[in-house]
PADODREN-29116 format. One record per atom (N, C-alpha, C): residue in three letters; x, y, z. Coordinates in steps of 0.1 Angstrom, whole numbers, plus 2048, in hexadecimal, padded with zeros to 3 digits. Layout:
<nodes>
alaXYZ ...
</nodes>
This chain:
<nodes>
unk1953C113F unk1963C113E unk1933C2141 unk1843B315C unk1773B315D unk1763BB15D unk15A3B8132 unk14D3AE133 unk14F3A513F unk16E3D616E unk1703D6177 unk1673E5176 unk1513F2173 unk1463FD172 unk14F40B168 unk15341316B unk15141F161 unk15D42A163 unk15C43615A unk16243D158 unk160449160 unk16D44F168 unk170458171 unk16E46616B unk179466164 unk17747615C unk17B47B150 unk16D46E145 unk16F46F139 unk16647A138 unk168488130 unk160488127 unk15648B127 unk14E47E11F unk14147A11D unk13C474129 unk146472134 unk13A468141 unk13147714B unk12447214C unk11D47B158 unk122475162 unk122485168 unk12648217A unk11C487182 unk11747F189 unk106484191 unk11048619D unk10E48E1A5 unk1164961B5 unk1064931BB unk10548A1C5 unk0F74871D1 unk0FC48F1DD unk0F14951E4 unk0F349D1ED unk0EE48D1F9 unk0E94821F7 unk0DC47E1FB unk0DD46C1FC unk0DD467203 unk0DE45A205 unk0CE454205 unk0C645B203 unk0B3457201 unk0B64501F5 unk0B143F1F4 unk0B24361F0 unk0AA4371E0 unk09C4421E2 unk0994401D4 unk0A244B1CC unk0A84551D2 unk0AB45C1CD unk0BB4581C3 unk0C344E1CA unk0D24491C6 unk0CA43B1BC unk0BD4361BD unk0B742E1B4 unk0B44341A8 unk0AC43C1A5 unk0AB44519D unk0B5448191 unk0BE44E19A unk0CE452192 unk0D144918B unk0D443D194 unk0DB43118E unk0D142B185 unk0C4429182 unk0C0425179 unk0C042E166 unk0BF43716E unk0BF440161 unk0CE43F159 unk0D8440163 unk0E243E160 unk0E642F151 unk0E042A156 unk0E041A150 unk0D7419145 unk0CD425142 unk0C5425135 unk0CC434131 unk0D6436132 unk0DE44012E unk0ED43C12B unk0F544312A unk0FF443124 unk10A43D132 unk10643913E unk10C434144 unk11244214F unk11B441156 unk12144E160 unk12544A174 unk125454178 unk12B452183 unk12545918E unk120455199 unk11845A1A0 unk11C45A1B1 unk1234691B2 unk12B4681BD unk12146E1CB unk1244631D8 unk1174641E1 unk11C46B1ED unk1174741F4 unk11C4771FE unk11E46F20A unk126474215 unk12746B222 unk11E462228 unk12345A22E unk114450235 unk119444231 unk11043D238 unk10D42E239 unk10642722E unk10C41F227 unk10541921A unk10540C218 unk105407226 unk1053F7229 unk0F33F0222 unk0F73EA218 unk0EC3E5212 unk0E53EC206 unk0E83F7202 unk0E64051F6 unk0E73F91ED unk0F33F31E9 unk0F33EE1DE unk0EE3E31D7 unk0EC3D81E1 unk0E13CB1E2 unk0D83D01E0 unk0CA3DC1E5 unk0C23DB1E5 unk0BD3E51D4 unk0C93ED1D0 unk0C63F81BF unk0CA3E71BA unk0D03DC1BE unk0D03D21B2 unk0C53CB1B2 unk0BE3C81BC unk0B03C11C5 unk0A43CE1BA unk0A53D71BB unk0993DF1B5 unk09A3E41A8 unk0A53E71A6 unk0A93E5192 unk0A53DD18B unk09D3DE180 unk09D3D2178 unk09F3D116B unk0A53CC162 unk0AA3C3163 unk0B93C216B unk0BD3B516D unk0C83B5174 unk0D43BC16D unk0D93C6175 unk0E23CF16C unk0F33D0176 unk0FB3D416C unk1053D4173 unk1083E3175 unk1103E4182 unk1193EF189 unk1213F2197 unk1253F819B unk12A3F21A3 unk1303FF1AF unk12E3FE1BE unk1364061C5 unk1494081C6 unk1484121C7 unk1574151C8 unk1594201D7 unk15B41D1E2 unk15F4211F2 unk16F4241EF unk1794261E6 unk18542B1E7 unk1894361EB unk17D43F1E8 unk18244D1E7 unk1854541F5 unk1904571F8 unk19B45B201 unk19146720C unk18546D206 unk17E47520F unk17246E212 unk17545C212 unk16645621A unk159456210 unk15D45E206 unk150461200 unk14D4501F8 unk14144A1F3 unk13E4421EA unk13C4481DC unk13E43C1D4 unk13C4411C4 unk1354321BD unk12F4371B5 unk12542B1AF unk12842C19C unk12E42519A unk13642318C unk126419182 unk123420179 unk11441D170 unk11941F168 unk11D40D160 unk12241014F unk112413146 unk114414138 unk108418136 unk103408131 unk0F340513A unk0EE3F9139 unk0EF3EF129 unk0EE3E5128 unk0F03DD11F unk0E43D711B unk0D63D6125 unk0CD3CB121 unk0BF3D9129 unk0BF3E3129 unk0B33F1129 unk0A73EB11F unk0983EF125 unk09F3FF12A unk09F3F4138 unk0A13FF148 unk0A03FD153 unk09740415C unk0923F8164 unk0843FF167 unk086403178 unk08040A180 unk07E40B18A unk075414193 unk06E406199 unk06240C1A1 unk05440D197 unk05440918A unk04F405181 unk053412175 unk05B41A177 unk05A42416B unk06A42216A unk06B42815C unk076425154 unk07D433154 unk08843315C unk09444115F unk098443155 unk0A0452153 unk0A445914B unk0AF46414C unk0B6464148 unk0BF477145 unk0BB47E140 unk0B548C143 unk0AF495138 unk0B44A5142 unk0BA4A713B unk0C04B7141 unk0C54B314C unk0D24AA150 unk0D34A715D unk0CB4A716B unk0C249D166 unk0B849D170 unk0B448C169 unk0B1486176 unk0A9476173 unk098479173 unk096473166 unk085476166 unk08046A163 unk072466162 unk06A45D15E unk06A46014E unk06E453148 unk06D451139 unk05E457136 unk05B46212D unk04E460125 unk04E45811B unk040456116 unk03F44810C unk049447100 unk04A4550FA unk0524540EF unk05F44D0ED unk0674530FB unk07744E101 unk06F441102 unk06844010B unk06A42E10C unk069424102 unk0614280F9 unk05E4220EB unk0694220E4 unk07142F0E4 unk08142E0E0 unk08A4220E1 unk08B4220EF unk0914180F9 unk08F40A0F8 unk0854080F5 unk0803FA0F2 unk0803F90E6 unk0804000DB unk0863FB0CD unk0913F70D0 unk09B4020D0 unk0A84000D3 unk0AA3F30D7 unk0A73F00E5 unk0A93E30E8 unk0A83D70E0 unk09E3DB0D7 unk0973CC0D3 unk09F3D00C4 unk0A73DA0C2 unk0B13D60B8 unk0BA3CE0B7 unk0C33D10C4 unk0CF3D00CB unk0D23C10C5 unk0DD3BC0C0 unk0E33B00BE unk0E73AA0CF unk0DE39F0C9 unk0DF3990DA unk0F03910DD unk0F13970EA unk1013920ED unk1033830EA unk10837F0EB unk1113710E9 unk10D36D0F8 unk10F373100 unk10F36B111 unk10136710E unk0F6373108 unk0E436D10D unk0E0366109 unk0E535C0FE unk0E23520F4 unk0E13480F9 unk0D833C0F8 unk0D43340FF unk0E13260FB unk0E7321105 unk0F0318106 unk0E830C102 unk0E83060F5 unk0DF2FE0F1 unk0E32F20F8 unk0E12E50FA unk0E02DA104 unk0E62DD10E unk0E62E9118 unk0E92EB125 unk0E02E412C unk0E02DE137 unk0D42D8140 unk0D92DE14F unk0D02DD154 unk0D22E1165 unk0DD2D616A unk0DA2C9164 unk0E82C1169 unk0F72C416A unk0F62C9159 unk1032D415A unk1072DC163 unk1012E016A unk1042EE173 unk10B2EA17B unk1192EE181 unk1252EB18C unk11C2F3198 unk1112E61A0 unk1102EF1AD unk11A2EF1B6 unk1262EA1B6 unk1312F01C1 unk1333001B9 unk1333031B2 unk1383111AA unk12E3181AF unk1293141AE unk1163211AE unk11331D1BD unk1153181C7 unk11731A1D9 unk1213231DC unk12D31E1D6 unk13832D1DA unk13733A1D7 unk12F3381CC unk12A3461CB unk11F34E1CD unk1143481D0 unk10D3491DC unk11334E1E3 unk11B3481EC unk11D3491F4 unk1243581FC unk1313561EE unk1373621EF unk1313701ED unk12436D1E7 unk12137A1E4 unk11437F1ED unk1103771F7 unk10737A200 unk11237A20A unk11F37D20B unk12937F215 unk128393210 unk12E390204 unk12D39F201 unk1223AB203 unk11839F203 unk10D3A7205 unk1073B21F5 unk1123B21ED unk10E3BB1E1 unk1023B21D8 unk0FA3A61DC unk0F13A21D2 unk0E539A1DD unk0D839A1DF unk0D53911E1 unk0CB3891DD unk0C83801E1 unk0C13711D8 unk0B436C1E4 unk0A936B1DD unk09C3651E4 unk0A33551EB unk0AA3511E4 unk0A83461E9 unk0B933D1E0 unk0C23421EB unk0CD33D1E5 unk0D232B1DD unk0C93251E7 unk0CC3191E7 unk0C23171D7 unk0BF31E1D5 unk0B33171C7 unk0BE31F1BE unk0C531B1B5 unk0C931C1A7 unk0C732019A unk0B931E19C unk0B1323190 unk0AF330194 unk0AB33619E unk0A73411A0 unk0B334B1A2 unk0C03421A8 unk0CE34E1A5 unk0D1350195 unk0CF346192 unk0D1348181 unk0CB352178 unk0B934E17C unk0B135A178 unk0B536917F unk0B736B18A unk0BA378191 unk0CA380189 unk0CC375183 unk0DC37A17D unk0DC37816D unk0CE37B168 unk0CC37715B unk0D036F151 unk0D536215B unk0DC35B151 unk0D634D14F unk0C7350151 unk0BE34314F unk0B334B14A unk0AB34313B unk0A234C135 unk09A33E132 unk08D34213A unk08233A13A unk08B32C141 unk08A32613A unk09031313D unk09931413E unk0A131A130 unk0AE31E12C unk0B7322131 unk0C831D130 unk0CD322138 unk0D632C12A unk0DC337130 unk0E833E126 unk0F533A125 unk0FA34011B unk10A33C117 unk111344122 unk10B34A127 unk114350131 unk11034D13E unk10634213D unk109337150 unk10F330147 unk11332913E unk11B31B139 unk12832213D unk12F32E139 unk13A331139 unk13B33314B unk132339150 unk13633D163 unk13532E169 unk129323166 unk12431B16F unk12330C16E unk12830A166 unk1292FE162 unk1372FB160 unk13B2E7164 unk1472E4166 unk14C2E1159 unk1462E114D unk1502DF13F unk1492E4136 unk1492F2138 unk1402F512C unk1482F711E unk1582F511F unk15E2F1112 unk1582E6108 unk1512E2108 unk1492D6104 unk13F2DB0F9 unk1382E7101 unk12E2EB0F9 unk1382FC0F2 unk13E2FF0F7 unk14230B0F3 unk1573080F1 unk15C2FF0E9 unk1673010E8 unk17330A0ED unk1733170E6 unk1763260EA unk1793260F4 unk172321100 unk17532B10C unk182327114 unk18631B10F unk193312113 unk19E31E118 unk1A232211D unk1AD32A120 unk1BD320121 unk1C932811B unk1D0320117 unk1DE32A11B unk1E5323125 unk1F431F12F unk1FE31E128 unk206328123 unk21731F122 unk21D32D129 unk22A323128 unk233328131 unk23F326128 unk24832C120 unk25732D119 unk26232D122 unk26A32A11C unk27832A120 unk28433611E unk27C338113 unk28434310E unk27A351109 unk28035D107 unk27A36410A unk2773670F8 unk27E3640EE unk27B35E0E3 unk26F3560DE unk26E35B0D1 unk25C3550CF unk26334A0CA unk25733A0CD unk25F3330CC unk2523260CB unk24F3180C9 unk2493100C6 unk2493050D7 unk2533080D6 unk2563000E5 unk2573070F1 unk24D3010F7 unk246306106 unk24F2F9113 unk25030111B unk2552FF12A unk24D2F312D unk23E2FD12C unk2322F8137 unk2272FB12D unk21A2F3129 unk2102F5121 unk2052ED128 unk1F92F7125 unk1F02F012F unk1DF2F912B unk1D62EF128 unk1CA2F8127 unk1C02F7134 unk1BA303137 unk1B0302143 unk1A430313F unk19A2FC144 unk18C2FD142 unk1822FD14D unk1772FD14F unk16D300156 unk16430B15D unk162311167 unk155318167 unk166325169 unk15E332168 unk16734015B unk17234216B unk169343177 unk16F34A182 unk175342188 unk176332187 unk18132618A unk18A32B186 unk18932517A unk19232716D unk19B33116D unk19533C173 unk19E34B177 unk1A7348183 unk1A4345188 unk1A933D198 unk1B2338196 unk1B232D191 unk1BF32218C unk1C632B186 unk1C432F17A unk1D1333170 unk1D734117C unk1CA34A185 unk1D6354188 unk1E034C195 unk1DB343197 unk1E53391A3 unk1F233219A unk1EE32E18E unk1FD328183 unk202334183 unk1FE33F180 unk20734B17E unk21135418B unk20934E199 unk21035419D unk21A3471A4 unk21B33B1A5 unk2243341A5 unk23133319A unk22F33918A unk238336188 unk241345187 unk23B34F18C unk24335C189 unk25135B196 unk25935F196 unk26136019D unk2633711A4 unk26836E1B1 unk26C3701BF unk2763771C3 unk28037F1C6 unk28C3841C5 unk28A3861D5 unk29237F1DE unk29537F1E9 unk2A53841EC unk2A538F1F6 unk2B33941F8 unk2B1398206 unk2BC39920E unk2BB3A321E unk2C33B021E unk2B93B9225 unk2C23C6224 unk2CC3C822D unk2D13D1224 unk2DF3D122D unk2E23D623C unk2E83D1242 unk2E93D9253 unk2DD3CF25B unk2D43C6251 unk2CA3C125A unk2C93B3256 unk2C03AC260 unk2BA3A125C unk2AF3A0253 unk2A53A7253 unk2A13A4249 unk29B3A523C unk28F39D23A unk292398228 unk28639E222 unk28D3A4214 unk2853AA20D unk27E3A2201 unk2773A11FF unk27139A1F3 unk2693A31E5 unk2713A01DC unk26D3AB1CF unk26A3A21C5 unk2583A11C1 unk2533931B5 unk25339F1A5 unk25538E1A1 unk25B392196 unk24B39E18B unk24139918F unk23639F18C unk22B3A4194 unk2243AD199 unk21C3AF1A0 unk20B3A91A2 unk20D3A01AA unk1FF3991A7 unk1EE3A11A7 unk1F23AC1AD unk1E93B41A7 unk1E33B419B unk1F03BA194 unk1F13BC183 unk1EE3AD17D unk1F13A817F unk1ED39517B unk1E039317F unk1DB39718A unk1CC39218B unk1C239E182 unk1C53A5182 unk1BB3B117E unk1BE3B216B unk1C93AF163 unk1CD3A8159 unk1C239E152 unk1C239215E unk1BA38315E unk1AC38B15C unk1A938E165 unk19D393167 unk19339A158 unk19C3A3158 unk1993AA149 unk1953A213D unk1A339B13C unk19F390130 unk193384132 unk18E38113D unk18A37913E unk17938113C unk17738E141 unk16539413D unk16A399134 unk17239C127 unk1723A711D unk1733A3114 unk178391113 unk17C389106 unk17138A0FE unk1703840F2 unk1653800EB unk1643710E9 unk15936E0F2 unk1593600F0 unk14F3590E3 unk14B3650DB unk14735E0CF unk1503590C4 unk15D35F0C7 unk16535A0B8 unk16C3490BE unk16733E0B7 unk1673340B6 unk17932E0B3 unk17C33B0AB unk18A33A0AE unk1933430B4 unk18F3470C3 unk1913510C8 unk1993490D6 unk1983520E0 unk19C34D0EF unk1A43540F8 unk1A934E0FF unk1B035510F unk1BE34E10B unk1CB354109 unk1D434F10E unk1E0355118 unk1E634C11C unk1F1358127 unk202351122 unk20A35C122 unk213353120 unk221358127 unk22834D12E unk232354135 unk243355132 unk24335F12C unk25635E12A unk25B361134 unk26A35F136 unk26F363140 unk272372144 unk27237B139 unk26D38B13E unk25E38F13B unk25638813B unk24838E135 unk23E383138 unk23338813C unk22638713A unk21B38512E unk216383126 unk20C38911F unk20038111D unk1F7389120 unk1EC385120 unk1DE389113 unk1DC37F110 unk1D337F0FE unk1C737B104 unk1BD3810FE unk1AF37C0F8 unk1AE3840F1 unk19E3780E9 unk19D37D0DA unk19038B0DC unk1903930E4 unk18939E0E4 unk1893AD0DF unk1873B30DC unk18B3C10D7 unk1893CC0DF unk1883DA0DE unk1893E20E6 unk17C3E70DE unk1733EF0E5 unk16A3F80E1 unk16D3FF0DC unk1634060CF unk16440D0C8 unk16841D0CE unk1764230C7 unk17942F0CF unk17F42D0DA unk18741F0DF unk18E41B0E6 unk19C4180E2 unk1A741D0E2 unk1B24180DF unk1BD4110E9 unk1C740B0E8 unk1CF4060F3 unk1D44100F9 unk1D641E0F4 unk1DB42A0FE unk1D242F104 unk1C242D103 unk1BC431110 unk1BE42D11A unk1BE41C115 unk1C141711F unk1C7419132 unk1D3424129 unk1DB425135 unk1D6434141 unk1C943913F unk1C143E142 unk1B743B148 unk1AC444151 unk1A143C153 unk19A442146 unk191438144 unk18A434133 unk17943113A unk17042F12E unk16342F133 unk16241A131 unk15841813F unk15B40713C unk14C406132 unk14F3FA125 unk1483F811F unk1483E811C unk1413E012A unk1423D5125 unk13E3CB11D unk1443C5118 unk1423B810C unk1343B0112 unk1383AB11D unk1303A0121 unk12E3A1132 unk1233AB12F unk1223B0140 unk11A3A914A unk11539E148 unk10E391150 unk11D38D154 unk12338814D unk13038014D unk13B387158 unk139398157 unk13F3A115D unk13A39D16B unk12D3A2168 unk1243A2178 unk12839817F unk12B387179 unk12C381184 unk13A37F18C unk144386181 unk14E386189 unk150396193 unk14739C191 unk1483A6199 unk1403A41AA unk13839B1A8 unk1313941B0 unk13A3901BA unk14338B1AE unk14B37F1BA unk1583851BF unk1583951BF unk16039D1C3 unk1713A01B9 unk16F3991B0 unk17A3991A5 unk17B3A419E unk1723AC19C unk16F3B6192 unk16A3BF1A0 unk1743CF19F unk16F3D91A8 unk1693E51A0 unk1713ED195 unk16C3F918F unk1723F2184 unk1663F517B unk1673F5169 unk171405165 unk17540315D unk17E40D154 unk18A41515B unk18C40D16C unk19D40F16E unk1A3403173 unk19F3F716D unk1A73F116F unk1B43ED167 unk1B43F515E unk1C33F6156 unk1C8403160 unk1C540A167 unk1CC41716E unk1D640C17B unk1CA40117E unk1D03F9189 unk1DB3F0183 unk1DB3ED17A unk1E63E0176 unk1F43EC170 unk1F03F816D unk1FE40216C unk20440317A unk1FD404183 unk20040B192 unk2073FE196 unk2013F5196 unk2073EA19A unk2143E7196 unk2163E8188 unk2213E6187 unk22E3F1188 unk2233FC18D unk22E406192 unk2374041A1 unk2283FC1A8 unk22C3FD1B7 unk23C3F01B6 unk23C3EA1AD unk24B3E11B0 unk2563E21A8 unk2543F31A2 unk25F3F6197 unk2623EF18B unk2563E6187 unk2513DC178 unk2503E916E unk2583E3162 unk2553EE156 unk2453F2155 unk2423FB14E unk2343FA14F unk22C3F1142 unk2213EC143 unk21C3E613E unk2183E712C unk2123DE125 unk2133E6116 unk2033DD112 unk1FA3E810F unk1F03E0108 unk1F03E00FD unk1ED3D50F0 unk1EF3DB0DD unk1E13D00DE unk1DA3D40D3 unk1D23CF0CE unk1D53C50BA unk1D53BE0B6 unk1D43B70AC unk1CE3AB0AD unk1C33AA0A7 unk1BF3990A6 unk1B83950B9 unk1B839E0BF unk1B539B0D0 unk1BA3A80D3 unk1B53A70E3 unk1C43B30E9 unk1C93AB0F2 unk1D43B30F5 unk1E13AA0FE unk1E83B3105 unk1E73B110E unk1F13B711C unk1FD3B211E unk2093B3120 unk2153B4124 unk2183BA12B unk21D3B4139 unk2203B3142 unk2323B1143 unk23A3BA148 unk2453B4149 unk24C3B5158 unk2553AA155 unk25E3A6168 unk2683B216E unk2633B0176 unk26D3C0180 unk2793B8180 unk2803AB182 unk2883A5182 unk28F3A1175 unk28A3A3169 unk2933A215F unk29C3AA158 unk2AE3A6157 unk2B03B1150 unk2B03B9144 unk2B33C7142 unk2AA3CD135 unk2AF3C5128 unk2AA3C611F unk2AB3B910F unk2AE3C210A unk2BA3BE0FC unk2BB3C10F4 unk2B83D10EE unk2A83C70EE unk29A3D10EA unk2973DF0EC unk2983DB101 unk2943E8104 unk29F3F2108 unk2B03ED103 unk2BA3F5101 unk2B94010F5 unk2B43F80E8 unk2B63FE0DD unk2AC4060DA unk29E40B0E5 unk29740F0E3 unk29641B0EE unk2A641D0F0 unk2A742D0FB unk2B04330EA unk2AB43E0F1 unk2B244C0E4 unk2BF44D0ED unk2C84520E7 unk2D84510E6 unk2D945A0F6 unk2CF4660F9 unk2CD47010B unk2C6461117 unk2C045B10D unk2BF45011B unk2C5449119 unk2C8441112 unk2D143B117 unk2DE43C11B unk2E9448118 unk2F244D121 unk2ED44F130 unk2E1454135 unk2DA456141 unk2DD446149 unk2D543C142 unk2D443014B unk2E442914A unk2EA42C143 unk2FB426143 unk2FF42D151 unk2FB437153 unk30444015C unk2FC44116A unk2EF43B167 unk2E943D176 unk2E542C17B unk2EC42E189 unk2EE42318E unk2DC424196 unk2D8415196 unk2CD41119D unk2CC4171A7 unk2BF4221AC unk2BA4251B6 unk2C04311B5 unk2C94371AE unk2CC4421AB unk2BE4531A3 unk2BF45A1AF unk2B14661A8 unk2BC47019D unk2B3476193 unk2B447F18C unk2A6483189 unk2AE49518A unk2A249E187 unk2A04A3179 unk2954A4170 unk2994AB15E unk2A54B4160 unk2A04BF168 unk2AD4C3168 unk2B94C1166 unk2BC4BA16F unk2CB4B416E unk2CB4AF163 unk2C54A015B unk2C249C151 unk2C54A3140 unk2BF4AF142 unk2C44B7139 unk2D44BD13C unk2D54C1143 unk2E14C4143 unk2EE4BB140 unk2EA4AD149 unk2F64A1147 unk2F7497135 unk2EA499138 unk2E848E130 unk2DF49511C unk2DD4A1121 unk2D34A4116 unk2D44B5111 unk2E14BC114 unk2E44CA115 unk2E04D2107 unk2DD4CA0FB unk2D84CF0EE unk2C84D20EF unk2C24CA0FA unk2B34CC0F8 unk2AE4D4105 unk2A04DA101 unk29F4E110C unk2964D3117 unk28F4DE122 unk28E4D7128 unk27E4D2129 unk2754D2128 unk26C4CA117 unk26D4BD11A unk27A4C010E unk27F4AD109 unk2824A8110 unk28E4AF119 unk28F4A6127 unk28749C12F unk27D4A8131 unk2704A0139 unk26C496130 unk26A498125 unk26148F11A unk26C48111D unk27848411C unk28147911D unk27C46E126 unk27E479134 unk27C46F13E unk26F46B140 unk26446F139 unk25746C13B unk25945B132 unk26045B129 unk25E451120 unk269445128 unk27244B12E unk27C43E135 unk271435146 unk267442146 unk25D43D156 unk25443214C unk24F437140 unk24542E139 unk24E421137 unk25E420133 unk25F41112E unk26940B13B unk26341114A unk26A40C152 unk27841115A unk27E416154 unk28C41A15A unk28D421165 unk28142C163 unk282434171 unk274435177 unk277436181 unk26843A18A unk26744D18D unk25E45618B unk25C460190 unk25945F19D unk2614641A7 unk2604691B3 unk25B4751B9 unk25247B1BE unk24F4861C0 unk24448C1B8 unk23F4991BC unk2324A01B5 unk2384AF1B0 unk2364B019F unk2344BC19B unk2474BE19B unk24B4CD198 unk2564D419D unk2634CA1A1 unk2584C31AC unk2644BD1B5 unk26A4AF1B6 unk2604A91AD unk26349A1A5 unk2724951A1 unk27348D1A3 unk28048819E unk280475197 unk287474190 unk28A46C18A unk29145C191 unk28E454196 unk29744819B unk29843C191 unk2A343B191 unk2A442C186 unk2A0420190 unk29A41B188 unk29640D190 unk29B400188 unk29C40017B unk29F3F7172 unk2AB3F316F 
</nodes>
């Protein structure tokens, strides 16, 4: 959702290719990057133990981004949304993109840049938390995270044990003052001063919209607790499918949701909401086939819920708020973590996922364990659904065949289109690459 750095291969993202692990040289990039349009900065082989502490240690202002080590040939990649709070300075001159190449701002750009800035409608997180006091501050919250994040090693602090100074290093103390977005990370009730942030629990009985809740429950306190608890209620009340295979002893376990997809879901909504609408919020709600998860936040402009299901460019809402859950290792790459909560729910044969936007956006999430509704009967065309009547669970089909058995009026096109649309609402899993792909029902 985590206001998890940036976009792979949109488009509009720059992609810097480093031959060079020289420190000012991947400094450089990355700064320019962040008084630019944001991009991705892929680094060659080597050792990069401490690269990233020290571009956050010499950047300034405190900016967000983040490493990504996944890539299957060892290589690193450095995900730079485009900065929020520029320009960004380093080494005392102010970086740039100009002909693909990082340069020193001349005065004019910089003069740019600093208008710009001092246009900018200030976020909602940098707003000063009016009667916040240092008393307020949950120091058990702000030691674990310390803590955890000089484990990571991705940030470091003059002097952990002083508070003020993690605060200041994480821009969320200005002058005396503390921000609306240390009340929301660091402090144990900041519902008091900020209503909104209350995040709010039911649980139904029926899968029917309905007034009467199972289980109802609101959570409050510091953002990445708060996330903690609810994704721990969530995964105690999802259910379990325990069976033994056959010929053996033992036991297979198939959950009804993928906690992956539930944590990286949480996560989203929790840096992307909008916590200025007063009548806004977080809620989760559990039917017995479904998930869904609401806040009152919207998608960037040029953002729809079908990019979603893509890698998309990350544009966050509230990227202090972001930073500190990326800090605390909750948040890995900005703009796929909707790619992760599809995969996830691929890896356990779960329908796939559905994001819509009205009034908030909302994720839906549905149970690998429930059977198909009504709903998602009357919503196969007259070729799939003869298909799933006649193919037993675990059963492959190729388009081919498909056309032939089930669909001999259409060519073969629609076929695929068919079954491309039965993999999106679940029914079947694609097997295989290209040509040789096949079809397995899972639902």
């Amino acid at each position: 959702m985590t206001d998890e750095p940036l976009p792979i291969a949109s488009e509009d993202m720059e992609v810097i290719d480093l031959d060079t692990l020289e420190f000012d040289v991947v400094a450089r990039n990355v700064c320019a990057l962040l008084n630019a349009r944001g991009g991705r900065i892929d680094l060659p082989k080597g050792r990069i133990d401490g690269l990233e502490a020290e571009l956050k240690a010499r950047i300034t202002p405190t900016a967000l981004f983040a490493f990504d080590e996944s890539d299957s040939d060892k290589r690193a990649s450095i995900e730079v949304p485009p900065g929020a709070d520029g320009p960004y300075v380093l080494g005392g001159a102010v970086w740039i993109r100009q002909d693909q190449t990082s340069i020193p701002a001349d005065a004019a750009t910089l003069r740019t840049l600093i208008l710009s800035r001092a246009e900018s409608f200030e976020r909602w997180e940098r707003r000063i938390s009016l009667g916040l006091t240092f008393e307020d501050l949950d120091f058990r919250e702000l030691t674990h995270f310390v803590q955890d994040v000089e484990a990571s090693r991705r940030f470091t602090f003059i002097d952990g044990n002083n508070f003020d100074e993690v605060l200041n290093r994480l821009a969320l103390k200005q002058g005396s003052d503390y921000t609306q977005a240390c009340d929301v990370l660091f402090t144990a009730r900041p519902a008091i001063r900020h209503p909104q942030v209350r995040v709010q629990y039911l649980r139904y009985s029926s899968d029917k919209l309905s007034d009467h809740y199972a289980d109802s429950e609101y959570l409050e306190g510091p953002s990445v607790q708060t996330f903690e608890n609810l994704f721990r209620m969530l995964r105690a009340s999802t259910a379990v499918e325990s069976r033994f295979e056959e010929n053996t002893a033992r036991r297979v376990d198939r959950p009804a949701y993928a906690h992956a997809a539930l944590r990286e879901g949480l996560v989203n909504a929790f840096v992307h909401r909008d916590y200025s609408s007063f009548s806004g919020g977080l809620k989760v709600s559990v039917y017995p086939s479904r998930i869904e998860i609401w806040n009152s936040g919207s998608l960037p402009d040029g953002l729809n819920p079908i990019d979603l299901r893509r890698e998309h460019p990350s544009l966050p809402i509230n990227p202090d708020i972001m930073h500190v859950f990326y800090l605390r290792g909750l948040v890995e790459k900005a703009g796929r973590g909707t790619e992760k909560i599809i995969a996830a729910c691929k890896d356990i044969d779960a329908p796939s996922p559905i994001w819509s936007q009205s009034q908030g956006v909302k994720l839906t999430l549905f149970s690998a364990l429930a059977e198909p509704s009504d709903e998602a009967l009357e919503a196969l065309n007259d070729r799939q659904a003869a298909a799933i009547a006649a193919l037993p669970l675990g059963e492959e089909i190729s388009s081919t065949v498909y056309a032939t058995r089930f669909a001999p009026e259409i060519g073969q096109r629609q076929a695929r289109r068919d079954l491309i649309e039965l993999e999106r609402m679940g029914w079947v899993r694609r097997v295989g690459e290209a040509r040789l792909s096949v079809y397995r029902r899972v639902r």
